[in-house]
Backbone bond lengths (Angstrom), bond angles and torsions (degrees), N, CA, C in turn:
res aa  C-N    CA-C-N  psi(-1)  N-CA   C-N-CA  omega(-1)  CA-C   N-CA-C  phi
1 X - - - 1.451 - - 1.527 111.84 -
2 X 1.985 119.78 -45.75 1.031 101.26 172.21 1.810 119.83 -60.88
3 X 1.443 124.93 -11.95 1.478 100.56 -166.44 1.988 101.33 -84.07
4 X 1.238 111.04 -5.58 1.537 116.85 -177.29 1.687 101.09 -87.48
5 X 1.427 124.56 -20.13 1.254 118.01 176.88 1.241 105.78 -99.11
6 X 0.922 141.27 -22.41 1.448 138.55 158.52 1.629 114.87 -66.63
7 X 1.371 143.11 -20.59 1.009 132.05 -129.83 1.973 73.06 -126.14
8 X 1.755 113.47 -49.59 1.449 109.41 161.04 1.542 119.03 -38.21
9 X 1.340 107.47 -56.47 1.752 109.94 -175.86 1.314 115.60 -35.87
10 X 1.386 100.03 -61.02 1.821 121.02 -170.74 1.512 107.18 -60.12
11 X 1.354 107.76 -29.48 1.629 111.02 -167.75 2.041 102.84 -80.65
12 X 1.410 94.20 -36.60 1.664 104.80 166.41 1.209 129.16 -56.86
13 X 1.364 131.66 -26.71 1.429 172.80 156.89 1.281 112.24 -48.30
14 X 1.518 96.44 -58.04 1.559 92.85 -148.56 1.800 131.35 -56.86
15 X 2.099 101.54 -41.95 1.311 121.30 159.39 1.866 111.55 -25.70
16 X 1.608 109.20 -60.04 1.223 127.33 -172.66 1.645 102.90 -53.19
17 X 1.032 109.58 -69.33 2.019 124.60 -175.67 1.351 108.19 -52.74
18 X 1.400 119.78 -35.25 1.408 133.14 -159.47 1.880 97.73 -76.27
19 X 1.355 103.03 -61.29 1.727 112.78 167.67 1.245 122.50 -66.75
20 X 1.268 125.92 1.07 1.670 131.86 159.81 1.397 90.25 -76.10
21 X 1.239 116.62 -85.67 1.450 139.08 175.43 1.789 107.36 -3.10
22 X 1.469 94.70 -64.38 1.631 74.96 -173.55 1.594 100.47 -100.47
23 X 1.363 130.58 8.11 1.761 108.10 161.75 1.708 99.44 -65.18
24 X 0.910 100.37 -28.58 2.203 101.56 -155.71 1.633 83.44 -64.98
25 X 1.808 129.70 -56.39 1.164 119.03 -174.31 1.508 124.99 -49.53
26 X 1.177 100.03 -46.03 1.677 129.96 176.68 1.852 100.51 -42.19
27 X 1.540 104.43 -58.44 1.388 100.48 -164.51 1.697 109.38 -76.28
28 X 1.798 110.43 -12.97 1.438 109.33 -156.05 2.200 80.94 -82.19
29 X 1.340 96.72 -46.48 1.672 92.13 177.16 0.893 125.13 -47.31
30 X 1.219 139.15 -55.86 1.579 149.65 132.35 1.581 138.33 8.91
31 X 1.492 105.73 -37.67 1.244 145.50 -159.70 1.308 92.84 -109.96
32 X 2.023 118.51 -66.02 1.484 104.40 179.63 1.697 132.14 -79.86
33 X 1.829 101.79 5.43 1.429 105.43 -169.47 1.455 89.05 -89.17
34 X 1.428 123.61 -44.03 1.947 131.85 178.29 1.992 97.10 -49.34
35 X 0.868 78.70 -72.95 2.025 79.24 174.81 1.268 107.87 -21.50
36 X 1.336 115.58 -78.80 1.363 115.74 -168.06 1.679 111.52 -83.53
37 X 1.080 125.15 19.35 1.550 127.37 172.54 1.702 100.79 -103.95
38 X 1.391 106.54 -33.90 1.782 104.68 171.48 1.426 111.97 -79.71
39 X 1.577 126.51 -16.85 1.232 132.68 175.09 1.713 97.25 -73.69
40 X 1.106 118.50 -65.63 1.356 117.42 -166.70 1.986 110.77 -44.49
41 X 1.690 91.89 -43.90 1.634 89.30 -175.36 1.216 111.52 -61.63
42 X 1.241 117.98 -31.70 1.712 126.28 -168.10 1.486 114.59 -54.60
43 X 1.974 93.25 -43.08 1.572 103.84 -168.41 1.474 111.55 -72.41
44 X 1.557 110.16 -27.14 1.544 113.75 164.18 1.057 151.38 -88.86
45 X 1.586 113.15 -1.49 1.271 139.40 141.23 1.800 107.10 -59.96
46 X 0.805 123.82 -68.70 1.244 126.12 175.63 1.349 111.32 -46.97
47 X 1.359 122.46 -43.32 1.735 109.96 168.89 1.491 103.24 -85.64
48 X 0.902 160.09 -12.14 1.355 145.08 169.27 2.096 102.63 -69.99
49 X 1.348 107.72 -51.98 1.166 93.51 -177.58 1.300 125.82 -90.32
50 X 1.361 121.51 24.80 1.843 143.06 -173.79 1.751 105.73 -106.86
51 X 1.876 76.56 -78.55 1.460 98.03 -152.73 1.803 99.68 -69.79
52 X 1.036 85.26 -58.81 1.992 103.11 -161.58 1.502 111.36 -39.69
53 X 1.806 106.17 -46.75 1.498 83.83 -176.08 1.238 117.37 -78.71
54 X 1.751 141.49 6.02 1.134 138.69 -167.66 1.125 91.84 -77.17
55 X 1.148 115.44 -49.60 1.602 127.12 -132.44 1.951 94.06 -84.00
56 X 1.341 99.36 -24.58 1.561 103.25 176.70 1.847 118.34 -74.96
57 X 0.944 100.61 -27.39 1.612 137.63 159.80 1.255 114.60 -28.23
58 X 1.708 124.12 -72.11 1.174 144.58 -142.57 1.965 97.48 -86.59
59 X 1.147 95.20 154.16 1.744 102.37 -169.96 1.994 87.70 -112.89
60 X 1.638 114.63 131.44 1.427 115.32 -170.42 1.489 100.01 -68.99
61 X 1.166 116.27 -171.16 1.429 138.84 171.55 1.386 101.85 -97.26
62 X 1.191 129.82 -1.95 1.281 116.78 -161.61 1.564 88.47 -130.23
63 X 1.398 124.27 -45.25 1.270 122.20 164.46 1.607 162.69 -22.92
């Protein structure tokens, strides 16, 4: 009898655990999509103030 009242508990539970479960995923994605959205700006700040103005610089061959 206890493994049928235990096995109810968990089943009562589960809805509850199940929606922790995926906010915690939700926030860990969240966390690594912001990561790499401040990585991306970084890398283009850094080419705007590197690369870009050289390259604006240069007189063509064809020019």
């Amino acid at each position: 009898m206890a493994f049928f009242s235990a096995r109810l508990l968990s089943l009562r539970h589960w809805p509850t655990a199940s929606q922790q479960i995926s906010r915690r995923n939700a926030m860990i994605a969240c966390t690594a999509l912001s990561a790499h959205r401040a990585q991306v700006l970084e890398v283009d700040a850094f080419i705007a103030r590197s690369v870009l103005p050289r390259a604006e610089g240069r007189v063509s061959a064809h020019g």
